[in-house]
C-alpha positions as CSV (number, residue, x, y, z in Angstrom):
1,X,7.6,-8.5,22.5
2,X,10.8,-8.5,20.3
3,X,9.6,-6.2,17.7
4,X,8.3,-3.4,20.5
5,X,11.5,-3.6,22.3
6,X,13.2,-3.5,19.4
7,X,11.1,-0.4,17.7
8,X,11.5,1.3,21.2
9,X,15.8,0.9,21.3
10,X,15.6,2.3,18.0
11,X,13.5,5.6,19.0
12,X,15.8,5.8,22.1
13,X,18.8,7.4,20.0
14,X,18.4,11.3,21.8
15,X,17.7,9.8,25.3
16,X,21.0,8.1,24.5
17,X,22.8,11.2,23.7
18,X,20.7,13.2,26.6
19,X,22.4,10.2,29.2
20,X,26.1,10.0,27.7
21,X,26.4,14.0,27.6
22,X,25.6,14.4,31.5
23,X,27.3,11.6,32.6
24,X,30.4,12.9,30.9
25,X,30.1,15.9,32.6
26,X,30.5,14.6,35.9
27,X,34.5,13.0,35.9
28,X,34.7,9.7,38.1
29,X,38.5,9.3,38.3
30,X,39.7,7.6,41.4
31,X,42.1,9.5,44.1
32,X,45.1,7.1,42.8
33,X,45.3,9.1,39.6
34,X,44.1,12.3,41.1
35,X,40.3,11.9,41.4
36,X,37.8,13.1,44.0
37,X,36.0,9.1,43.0
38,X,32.7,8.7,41.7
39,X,29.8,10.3,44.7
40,X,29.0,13.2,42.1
41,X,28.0,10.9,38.9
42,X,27.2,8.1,40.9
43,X,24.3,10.7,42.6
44,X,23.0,12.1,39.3
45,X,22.4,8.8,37.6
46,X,20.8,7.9,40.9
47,X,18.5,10.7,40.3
48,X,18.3,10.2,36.7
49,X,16.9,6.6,36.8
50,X,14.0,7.6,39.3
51,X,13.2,10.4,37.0
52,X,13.0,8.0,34.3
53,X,11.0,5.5,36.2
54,X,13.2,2.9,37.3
55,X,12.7,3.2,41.0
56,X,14.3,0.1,42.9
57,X,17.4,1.4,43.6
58,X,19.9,0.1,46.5
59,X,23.2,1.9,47.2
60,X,26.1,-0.1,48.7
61,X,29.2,2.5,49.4
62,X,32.6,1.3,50.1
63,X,34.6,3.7,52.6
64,X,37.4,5.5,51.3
65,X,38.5,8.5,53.3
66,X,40.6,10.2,50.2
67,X,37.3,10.4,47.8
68,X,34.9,12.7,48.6
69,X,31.9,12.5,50.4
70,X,34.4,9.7,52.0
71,X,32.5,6.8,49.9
72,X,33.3,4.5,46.6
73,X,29.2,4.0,45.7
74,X,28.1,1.4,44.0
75,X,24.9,1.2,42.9
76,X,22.3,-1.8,42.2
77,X,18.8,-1.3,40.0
78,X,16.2,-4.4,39.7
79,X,13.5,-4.8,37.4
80,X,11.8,-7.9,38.0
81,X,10.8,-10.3,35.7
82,X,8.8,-13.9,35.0
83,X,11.2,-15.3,37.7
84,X,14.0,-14.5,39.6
85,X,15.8,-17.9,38.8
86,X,18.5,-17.4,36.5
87,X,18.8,-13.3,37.2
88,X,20.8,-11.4,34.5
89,X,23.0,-9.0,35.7
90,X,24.8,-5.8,33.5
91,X,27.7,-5.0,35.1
92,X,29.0,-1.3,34.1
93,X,31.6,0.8,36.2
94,X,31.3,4.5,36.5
95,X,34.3,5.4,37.1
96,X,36.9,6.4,34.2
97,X,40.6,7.2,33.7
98,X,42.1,10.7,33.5
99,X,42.5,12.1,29.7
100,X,46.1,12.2,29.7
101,X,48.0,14.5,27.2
102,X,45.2,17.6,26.9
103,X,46.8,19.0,24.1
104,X,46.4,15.8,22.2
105,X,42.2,16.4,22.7
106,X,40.5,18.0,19.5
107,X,37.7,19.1,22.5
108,X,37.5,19.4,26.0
109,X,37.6,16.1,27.5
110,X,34.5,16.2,30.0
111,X,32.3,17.7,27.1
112,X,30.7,14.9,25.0
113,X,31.2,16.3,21.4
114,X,28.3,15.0,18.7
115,X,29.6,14.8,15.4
116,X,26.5,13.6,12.9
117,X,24.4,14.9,10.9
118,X,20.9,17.0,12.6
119,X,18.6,15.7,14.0
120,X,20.4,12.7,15.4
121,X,19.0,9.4,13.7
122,X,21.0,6.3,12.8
123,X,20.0,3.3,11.1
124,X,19.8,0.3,13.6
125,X,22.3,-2.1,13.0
126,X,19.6,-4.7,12.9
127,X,17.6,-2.7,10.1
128,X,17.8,-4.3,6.1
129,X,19.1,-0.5,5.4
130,X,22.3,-1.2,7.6
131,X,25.8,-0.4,6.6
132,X,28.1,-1.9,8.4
133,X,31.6,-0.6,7.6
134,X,29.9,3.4,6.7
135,X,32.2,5.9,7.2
136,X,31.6,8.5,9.3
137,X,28.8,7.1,11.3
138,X,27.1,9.4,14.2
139,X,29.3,9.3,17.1
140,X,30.5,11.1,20.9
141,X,33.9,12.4,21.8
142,X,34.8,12.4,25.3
143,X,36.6,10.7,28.0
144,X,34.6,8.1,29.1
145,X,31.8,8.0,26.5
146,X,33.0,4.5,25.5
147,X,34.9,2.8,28.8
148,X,32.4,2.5,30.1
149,X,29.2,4.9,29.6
150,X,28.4,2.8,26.3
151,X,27.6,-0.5,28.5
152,X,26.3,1.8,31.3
153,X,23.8,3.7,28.8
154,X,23.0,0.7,27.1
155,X,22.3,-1.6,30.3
156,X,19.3,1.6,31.0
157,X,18.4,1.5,27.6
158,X,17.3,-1.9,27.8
159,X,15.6,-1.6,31.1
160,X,13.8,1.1,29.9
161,X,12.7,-0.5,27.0
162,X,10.4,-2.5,29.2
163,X,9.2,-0.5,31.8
164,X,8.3,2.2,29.5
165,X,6.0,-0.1,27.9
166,X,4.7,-2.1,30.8
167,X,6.5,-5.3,29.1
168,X,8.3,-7.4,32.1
169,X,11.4,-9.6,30.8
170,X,11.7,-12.9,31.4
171,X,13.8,-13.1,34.2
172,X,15.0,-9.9,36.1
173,X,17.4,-7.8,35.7
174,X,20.2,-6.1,37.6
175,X,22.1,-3.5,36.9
176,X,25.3,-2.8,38.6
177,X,27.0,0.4,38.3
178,X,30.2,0.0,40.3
179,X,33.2,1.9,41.4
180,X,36.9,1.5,41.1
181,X,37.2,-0.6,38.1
182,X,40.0,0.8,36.1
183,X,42.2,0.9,39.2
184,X,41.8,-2.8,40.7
185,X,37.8,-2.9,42.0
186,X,38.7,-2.9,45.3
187,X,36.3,-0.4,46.2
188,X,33.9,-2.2,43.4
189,X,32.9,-5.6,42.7
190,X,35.8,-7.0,45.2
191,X,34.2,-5.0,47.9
192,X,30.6,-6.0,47.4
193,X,31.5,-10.5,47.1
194,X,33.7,-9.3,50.0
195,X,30.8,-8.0,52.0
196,X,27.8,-8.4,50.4
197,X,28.3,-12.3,48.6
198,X,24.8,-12.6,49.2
199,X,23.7,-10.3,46.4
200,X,24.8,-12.9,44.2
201,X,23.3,-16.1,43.3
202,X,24.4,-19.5,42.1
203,X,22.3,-19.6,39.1
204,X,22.7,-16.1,38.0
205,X,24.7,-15.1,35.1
206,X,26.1,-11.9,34.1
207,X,27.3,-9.5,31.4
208,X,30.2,-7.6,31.4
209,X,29.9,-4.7,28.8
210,X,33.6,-3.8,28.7
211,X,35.2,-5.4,26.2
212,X,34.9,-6.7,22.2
213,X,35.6,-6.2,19.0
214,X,34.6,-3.7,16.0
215,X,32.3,-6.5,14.4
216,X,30.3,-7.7,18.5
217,X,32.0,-11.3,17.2
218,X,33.7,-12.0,20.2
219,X,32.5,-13.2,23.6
220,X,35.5,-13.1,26.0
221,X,34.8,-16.6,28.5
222,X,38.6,-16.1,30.0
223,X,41.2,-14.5,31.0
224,X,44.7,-13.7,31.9
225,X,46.0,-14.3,35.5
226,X,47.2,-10.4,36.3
227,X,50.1,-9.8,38.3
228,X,51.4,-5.9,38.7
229,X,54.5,-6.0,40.6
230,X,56.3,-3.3,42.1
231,X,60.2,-3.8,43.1
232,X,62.6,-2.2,45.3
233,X,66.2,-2.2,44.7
234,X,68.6,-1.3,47.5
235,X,72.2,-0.9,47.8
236,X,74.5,1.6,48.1
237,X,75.1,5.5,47.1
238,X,78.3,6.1,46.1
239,X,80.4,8.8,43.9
240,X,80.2,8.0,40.3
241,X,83.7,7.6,39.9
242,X,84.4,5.2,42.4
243,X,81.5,2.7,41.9
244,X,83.6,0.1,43.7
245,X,82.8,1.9,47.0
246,X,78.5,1.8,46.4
247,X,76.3,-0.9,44.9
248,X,74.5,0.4,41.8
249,X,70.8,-0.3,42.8
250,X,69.5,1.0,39.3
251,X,72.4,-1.4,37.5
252,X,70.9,-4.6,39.4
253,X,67.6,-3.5,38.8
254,X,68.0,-3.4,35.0
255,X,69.1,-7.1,35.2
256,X,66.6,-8.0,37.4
257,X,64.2,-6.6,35.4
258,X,65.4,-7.8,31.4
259,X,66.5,-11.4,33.4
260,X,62.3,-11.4,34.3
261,X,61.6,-10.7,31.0
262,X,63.4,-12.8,29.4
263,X,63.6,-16.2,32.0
264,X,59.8,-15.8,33.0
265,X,58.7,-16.0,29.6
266,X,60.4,-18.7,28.7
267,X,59.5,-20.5,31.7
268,X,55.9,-20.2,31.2
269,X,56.0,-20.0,27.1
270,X,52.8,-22.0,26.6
271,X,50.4,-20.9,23.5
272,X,46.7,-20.8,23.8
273,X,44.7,-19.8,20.5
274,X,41.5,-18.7,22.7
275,X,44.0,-15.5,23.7
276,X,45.2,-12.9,22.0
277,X,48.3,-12.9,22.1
278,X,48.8,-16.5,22.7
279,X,50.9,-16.3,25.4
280,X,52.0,-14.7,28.6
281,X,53.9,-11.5,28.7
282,X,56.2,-10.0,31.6
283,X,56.8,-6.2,30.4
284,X,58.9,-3.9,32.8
285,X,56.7,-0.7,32.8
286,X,56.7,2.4,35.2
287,X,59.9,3.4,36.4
288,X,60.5,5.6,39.6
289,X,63.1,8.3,39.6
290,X,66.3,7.6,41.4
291,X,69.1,10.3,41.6
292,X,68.8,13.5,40.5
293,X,72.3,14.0,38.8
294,X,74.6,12.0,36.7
295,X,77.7,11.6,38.8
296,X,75.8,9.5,42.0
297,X,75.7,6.0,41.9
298,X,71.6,5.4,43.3
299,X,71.6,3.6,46.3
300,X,67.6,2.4,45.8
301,X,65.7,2.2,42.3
302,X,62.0,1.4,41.6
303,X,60.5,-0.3,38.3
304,X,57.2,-1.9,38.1
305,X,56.4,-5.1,35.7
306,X,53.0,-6.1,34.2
307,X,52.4,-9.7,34.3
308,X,49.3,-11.4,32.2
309,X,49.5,-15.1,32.7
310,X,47.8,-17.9,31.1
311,X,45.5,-19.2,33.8
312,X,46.9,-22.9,33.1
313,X,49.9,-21.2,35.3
314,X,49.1,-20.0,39.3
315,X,50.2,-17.2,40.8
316,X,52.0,-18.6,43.3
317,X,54.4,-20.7,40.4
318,X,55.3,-17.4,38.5
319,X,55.9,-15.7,42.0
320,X,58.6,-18.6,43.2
321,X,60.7,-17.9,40.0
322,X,60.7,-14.2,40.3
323,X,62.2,-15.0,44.1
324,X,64.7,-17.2,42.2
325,X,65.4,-15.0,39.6
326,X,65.4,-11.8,42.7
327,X,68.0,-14.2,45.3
328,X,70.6,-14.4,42.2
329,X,70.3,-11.0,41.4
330,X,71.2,-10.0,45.1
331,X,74.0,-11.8,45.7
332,X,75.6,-10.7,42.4
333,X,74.8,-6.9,42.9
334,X,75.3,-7.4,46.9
335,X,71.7,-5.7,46.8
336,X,68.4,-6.2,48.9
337,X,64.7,-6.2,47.0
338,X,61.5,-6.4,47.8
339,X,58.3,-6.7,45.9
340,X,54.4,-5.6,46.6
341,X,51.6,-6.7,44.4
342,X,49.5,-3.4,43.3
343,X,47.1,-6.0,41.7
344,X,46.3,-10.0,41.5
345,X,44.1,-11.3,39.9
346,X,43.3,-15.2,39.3
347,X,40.1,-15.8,37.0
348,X,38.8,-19.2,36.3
349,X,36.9,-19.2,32.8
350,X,33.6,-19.3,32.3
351,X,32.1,-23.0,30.3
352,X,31.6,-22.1,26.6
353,X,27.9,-24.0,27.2
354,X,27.1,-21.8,29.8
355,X,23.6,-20.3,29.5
356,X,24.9,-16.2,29.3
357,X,27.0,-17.9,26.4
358,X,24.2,-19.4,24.8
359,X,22.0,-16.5,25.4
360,X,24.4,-14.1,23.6
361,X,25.2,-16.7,20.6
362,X,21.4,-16.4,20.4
363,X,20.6,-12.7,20.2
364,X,24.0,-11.4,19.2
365,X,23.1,-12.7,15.3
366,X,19.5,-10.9,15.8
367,X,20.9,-7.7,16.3
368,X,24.4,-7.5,14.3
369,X,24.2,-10.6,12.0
370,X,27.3,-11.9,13.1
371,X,28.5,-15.4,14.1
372,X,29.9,-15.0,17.9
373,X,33.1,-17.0,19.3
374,X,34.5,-17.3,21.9
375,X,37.8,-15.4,22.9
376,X,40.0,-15.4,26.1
377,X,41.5,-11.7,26.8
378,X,44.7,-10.2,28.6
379,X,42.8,-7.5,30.2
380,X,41.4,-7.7,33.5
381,X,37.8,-7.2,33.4
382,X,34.9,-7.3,36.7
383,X,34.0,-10.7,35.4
384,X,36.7,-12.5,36.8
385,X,35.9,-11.5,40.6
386,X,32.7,-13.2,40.2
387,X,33.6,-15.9,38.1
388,X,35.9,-17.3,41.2
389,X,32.9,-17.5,43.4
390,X,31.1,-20.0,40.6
391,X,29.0,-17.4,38.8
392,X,29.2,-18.1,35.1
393,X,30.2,-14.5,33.2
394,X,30.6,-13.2,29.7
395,X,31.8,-10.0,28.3
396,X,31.0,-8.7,25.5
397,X,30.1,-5.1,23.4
398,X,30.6,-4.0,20.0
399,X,33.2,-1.8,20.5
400,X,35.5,0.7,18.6
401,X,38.0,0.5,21.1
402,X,38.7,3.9,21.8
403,X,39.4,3.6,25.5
404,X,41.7,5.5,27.6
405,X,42.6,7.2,23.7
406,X,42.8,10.9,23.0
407,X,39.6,11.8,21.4
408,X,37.7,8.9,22.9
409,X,34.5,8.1,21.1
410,X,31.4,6.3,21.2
411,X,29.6,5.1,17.9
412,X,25.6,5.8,18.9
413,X,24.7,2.6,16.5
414,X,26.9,0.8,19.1
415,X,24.5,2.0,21.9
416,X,21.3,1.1,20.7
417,X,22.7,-2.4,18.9
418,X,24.5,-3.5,22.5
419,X,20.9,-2.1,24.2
420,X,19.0,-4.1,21.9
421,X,21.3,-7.2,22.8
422,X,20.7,-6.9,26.3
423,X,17.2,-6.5,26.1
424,X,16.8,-10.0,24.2
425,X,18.9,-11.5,26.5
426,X,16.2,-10.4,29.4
427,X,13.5,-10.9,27.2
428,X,14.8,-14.6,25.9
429,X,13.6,-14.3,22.5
């Protein structure tokens, strides 16, 4: 079974291309950063898998009234295998982030750009012929092409690669395709254990494509705690020349926010080698715009911090310092502030003996002849939603790490390696 899937994945380099240009043509940015949300990709790849054969399909659409067809879909595929005991689940998110500066794209953002020579062919990366570090390997520019379409289009790759050929994998397979990721998965994975926690099953296990490292070494197991804060400074508008009579909200604000900085990380200065970096960070971020001339004194000021928190430290421990650190700050500035969370996000770590961890340390080496490890991550990815209700998750790819980048790319060796990964996973060979 190995070597067909295997020969398959590596005669699936144009269908790759074929998937990864369309879906690129369809943007899936949320309505936070200006998106109509993900109906219109979410329906072709719908379409797409049914005309490829992969049939059992189940939609489950969060409502949201600002994206249009008033929906967030999310969208399930099952092949079924040997036994449906220990069901692996790829979890992809359509959705994408904007493309930022334009004028710092080489090519228009929502056209997937091949650069390679013709006809398309790479050299798997589990062939004898392989070069690793080759320059100028085969590749596709475009938002989205890498965060996330190359778990997406790998995850159908390696579904494919059995029902093509009659083959059934060993256990089955799911493939999620959710919304709402890069802004918080509220309308994604949070929404579906929120309302549909029977999807999930204790023994399942499930990769995350969406996350790595240029060599596929690293399986994430844990990560940060993720705190975005938003504070509000008030206190008085006042001429700038008589200061006295106001109460600079954007003057406390900068205290508040270099006091957090500094005080938080000291308070919570731990080192953990399985993260990079070892230790938490508190970095003031956005900032709002106050007064639009010099000579006022701004009466209310608005900054945001990003918080990533070892996990040996709660939530609710970093939150009752920032209230100590925001009381002082009040009664020195004679200022009021409040705070809202715009994300939190508490993941428990997933056993390095788990079985998706002993699957990957198995078939990573087959495909990429690498020695995996494990690695704990600042990001926030989908795995930690599920890894708080007990289900055990990795995530891994072998990634460039383009994301979010002008002139985004995908490395097509990196589809059909991470495909051919997956597919021994389902296969368990």
């Amino acid at each position: 079974m190995k070597e067909k899937l295997l020969s398959w994945i590596e005669n699936s380099v144009e269908l790759a291309v074929e998937l990864e240009t369309t879906l690129t043509k369809h943007p899936a940015v949320s309505p936070e950063s200006g998106g109509q949300g993900e109906q219109d990709k979410c329906l072709f790849l719908e379409d797409w898998l049914r005309a490829h054969g992969i049939t059992a399909l189940e939609r489950y659409d969060a409502p949201d009234s600002r994206a249009k067809g008033g929906v967030r879909p999310n969208l399930i595929a099952t092949i079924d295998g040997d036994t449906d005991d220990g069901r692996l689940w790829i979890l992809s998110h359509i959705d994408v982030v904007p493309p930022g500066e334009e004028r710092l794209w080489n090519s228009d953002p929502w056209t997937a750009i091949y650069e390679g020579p013709q006809p398309v062919k790479i050299i798997p990366p589990w062939s004898k012929d392989s070069v690793p570090d080759a320059p100028n390997k085969p590749r596709l520019i475009g938002r989205g092409v890498e965060d996330n379409q190359q778990g997406l289009v790998a995850s159908v790759l390696s579904a494919l690669a059995f029902t093509t050929q009659g083959l059934k994998p060993s256990r089955t397979i799911k493939l999620l395709f959710a919304s709402d990721e890069e802004v918080g998965s509220l309308f994604g994975i949070e929404w579906l254990v929120k309302n549909h926690r029977d999807l999930f099953k204790k023994n399942d296990m499930v990769l995350v494509p969406d996350g790595g490292d240029p060599k596929g070494e690293q399986i994430e197991i844990a990560e940060k705690n993720i705190l975005w804060v938003r504070f509000v400074t008030r206190g008085k508008q006042a001429h700038g020349s008589m200061p006295d009579l106001g109460a600079n909200a954007f003057l406390a604000a900068c205290d508040f926010a270099v006091r957090l900085h500094f005080e938080l990380s000291q308070k919570f200065g731990d080192h953990d080698p399985l993260f990079f970096p070892d230790y938490s960070t508190f970095q003031p971020t956005k900032k709002e715009a106050n007064v639009p001339n010099i000579n006022t004194i701004p009466g209310e000021d608005i900054f945001c911090m990003d918080m990533r928190v070892l996990p040996r430290y709660s939530s609710a421990v970093v939150l009752a310092e920032v209230d100590r650190i925001k009381t002082e700050i009040e009664v020195k500035y004679h200022v009021k502030i409040e705070y809202t969370m715009s994300q939190l996000m508490e993941s428990k770590p997933t056993d390095e003996n788990a079985q998706i961890v002993k699957l990957l340390n198995k078939a990573i080496p087959q495909v990429y002849s690498v020695q995996p490890r494990p690695v704990g991550i600042g990001g926030g990815t989908m795995a930690a939603c599920l890894r708080n209700i007990g289900i055990d998750c990795a995530v891994w790819t072998k990634t460039d790490k383009t994301l979010h980048q002008p002139n985004e790319y995908v490395l097509l060796e990196n589809i059909i390696g991470d495909a051919a990964v997956m597919a021994l996973l389902a296969a368990d060979v």
